[in-house]
C-alpha positions in Angstrom: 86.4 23.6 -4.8 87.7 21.2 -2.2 89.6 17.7 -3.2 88.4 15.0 -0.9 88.9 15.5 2.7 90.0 11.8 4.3 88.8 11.3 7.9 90.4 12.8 10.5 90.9 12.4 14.5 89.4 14.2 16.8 90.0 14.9 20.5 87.3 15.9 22.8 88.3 17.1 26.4 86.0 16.9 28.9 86.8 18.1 32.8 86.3 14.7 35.0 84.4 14.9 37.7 86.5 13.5 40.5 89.4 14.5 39.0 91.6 17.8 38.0 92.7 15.7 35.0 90.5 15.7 31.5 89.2 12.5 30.1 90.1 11.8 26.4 88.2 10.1 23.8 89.1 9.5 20.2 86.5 9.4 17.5 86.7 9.3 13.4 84.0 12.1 11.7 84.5 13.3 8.0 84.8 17.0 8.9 87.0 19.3 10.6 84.5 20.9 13.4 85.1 23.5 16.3 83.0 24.3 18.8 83.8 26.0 22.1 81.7 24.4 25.1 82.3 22.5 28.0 83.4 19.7 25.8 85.9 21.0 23.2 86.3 19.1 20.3 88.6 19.8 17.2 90.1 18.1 14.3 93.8 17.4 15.1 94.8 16.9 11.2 96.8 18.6 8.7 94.3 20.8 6.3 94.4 19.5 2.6 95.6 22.1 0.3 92.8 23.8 -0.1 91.4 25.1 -4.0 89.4 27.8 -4.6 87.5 29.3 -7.5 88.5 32.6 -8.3 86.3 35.1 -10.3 87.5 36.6 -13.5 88.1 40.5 -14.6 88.7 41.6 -17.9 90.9 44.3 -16.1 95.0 44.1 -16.0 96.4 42.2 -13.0 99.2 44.1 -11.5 102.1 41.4 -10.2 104.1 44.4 -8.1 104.3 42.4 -4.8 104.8 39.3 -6.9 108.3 38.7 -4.8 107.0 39.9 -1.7 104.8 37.2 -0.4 107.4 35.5 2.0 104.9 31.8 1.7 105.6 29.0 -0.2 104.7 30.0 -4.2 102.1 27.5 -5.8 102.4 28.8 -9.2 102.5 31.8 -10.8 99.2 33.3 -9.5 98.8 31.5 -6.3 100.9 31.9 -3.0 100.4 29.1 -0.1 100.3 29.9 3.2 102.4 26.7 4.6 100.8 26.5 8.2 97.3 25.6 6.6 98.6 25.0 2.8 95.9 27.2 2.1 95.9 29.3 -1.8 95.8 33.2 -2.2 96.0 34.6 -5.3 98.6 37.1 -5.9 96.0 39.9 -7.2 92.1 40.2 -7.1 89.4 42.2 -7.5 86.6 42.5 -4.5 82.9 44.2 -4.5 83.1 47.9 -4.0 87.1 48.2 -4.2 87.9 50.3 -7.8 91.2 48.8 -8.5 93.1 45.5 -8.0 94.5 44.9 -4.8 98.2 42.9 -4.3 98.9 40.0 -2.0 101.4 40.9 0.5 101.6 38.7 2.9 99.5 35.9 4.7 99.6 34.3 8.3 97.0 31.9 10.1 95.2 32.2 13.7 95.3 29.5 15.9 93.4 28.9 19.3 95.1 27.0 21.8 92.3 24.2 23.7 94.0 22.2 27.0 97.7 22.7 25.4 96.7 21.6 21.7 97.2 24.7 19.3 94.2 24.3 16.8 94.3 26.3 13.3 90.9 27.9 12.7 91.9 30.5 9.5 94.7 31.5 7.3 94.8 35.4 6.2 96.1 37.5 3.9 96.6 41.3 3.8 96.1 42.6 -0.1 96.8 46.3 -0.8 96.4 48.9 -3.2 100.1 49.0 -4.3 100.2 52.5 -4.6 100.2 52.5 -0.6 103.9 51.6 -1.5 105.1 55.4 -2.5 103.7 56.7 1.0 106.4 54.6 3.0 109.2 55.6 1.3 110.4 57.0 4.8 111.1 53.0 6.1 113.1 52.2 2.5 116.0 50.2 3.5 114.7 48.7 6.7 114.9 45.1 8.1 111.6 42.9 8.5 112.2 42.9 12.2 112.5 46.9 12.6 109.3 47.3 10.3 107.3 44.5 12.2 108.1 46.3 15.3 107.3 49.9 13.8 103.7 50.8 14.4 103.8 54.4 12.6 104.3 52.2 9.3 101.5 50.3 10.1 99.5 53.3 11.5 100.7 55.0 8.1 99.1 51.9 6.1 95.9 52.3 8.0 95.6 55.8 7.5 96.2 55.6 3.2 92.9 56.7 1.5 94.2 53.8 -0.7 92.7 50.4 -0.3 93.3 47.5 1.7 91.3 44.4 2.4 91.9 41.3 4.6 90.6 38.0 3.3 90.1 35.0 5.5 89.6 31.9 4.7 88.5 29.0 7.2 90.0 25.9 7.7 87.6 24.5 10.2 83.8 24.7 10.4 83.3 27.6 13.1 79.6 29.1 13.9 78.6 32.7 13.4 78.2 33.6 17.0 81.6 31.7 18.2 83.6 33.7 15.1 81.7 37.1 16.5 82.0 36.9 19.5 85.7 36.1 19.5 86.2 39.2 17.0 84.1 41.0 19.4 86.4 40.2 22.3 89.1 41.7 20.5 87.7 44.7 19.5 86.1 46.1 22.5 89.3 46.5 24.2 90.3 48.5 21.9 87.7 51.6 21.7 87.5 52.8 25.2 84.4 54.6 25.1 82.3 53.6 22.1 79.9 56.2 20.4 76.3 55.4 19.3 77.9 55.4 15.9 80.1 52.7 16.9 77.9 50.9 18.6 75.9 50.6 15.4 78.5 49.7 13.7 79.2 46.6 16.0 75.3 45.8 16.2 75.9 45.8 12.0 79.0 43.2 12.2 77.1 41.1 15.1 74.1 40.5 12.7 76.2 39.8 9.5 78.3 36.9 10.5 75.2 35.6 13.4 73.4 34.8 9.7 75.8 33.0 8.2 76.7 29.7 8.4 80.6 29.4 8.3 81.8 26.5 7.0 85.2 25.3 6.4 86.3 27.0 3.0 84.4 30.4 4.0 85.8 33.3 2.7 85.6 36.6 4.7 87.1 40.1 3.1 87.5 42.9 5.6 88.2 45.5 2.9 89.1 49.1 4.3 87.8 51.7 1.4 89.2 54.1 3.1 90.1 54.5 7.4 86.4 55.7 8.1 84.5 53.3 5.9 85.1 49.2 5.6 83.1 47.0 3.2 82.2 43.0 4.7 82.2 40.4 2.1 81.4 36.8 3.3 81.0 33.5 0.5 81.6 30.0 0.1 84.9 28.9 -1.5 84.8 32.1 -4.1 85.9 35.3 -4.4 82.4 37.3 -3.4 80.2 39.4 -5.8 78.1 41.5 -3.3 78.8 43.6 -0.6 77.3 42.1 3.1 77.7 44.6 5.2 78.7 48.3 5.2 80.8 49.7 8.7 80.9 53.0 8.8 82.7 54.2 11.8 86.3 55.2 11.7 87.0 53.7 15.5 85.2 50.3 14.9 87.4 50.5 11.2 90.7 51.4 13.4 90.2 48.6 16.0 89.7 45.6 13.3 92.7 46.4 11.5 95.2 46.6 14.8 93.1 43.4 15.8 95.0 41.9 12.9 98.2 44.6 12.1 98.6 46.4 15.5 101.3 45.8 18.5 99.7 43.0 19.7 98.3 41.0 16.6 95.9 37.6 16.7 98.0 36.5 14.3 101.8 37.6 15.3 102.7 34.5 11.8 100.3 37.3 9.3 102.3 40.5 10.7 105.9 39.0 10.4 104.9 37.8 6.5 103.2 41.4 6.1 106.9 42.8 7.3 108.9 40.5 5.2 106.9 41.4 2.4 107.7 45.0 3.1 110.8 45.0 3.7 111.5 43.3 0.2 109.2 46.0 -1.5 111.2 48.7 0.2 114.6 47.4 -0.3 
């Protein structure tokens, strides 16, 4: 649940018409809102720390990666990712994934509007931690040579093992703007899509288009295996149920070097995901 959120300030840019220059105008509003228009408006505030209600499994929590996560620790389940002082729990358990996955590191994206960096999600990247005994071939290696290594990252992809990337918002951000900005960066990325793909993508479009995502939404991207990747979307909880199912190993590949690849969305998630790494690898 959230504590109370104190009003914040928010600047909204608007191009002037006899002028190059933008106009500003200050106004107070009770939520953090971003919308992308002619007239951009954002909150320019510090996100609360940010609670959340975690579900409850009977099954053992494994605390491998418990040094690993290179944030700020809460407490001994939590981890905070200090950009957005948002929570992750060190372990969980998602719909459709068989075994507990392990928090190993978190980052946030940020959009930048007329110079102002604005914070619209933190992440974190959770793994099986098997995954660990595949990379025994980077053992020993620095954060920066493993950030820069994409066969480690192309080696985590590839695992059978799973992985799952939660994101949580900080700001209130409609369905078709979060789409269509994921789209964006997809499409680059598969040069030639197949009608399986393309499916696929028609699949994602309708899931988030649906829902309303409000500040405090969680999203799980959680990679089953490279072919098959399970959508999980709720409000400030972990979810029960399964959204959507994306079953096309290009689409699958594309997300996850949106996020983990040589040219990230979110260079502050990689660099944690590498320091975390390189610790579990010493």
């Amino acid at each position: 649940m959230f504590g109370t959120m104190a009003a914040s300030t928010t600047l909204c840019f608007s191009p002037s018409i006899n002028s190059s220059t933008f106009n500003f105008h200050k106004k107070k509003i009770s939520n953090s809102t971003l919308s992308f228009n002619n007239s951009h408006c954002f909150s320019l505030s510090s996100p609360s720390l940010m609670h959340f209600s975690m579900q409850s499994n009977s099954r053992r929590q494994p605390h491998f990666f418990a040094a690993a996560a290179s944030s700020s620790a809460a407490n001994a389940e939590y981890v905070v990712e200090p950009a957005t002082n948002v929570k992750f729990p060190k372990s969980l358990s998602l719909p459709g994934s068989a075994d507990y996955l392990v928090l190993l590191g978190t980052g946030y994206r940020e959009k930048v509007f007329a110079i102002i960096g604005v914070k619209v999600y933190a992440a974190g990247l959770y793994l099986n931690q098997t995954i660990i005994s595949e990379l025994n071939a980077w053992k020993g290696q620095s954060k920066d040579k493993i950030q820069g290594n994409s066969s480690l990252f192309k080696t985590i992809y590839q695992s059978s093992l799973e992985k799952s990337l939660q994101i949580i918002l900080v700001r209130d951000v409609d369905g078709k703007t979060f789409w269509g900005a994921l789209n964006d960066a997809i499409s680059p990325r598969i040069a030639e899509p197949t009608s399986v793909d393309e499916t696929a993508l028609s699949t994602l479009s309708r899931t988030f288009l649906n829902k309303p995502l409000k500040k405090g939404t969680f999203i799980f991207l959680t990679w089953v295996n490279p072919s098959k990747l399970l959508v999980s979307i709720s409000s400030n909880v972990v979810p029960s149920t399964v959204d959507a199912t994306i079953e096309s190993a290009n689409v699958s590949s594309a997300i996850f070097d949106v996020f983990l690849g040589d040219s990230p969305i979110s260079p502050s998630l990689k660099a944690s995901v590498a320091d975390g790494l390189s610790k579990v690898l010493k």
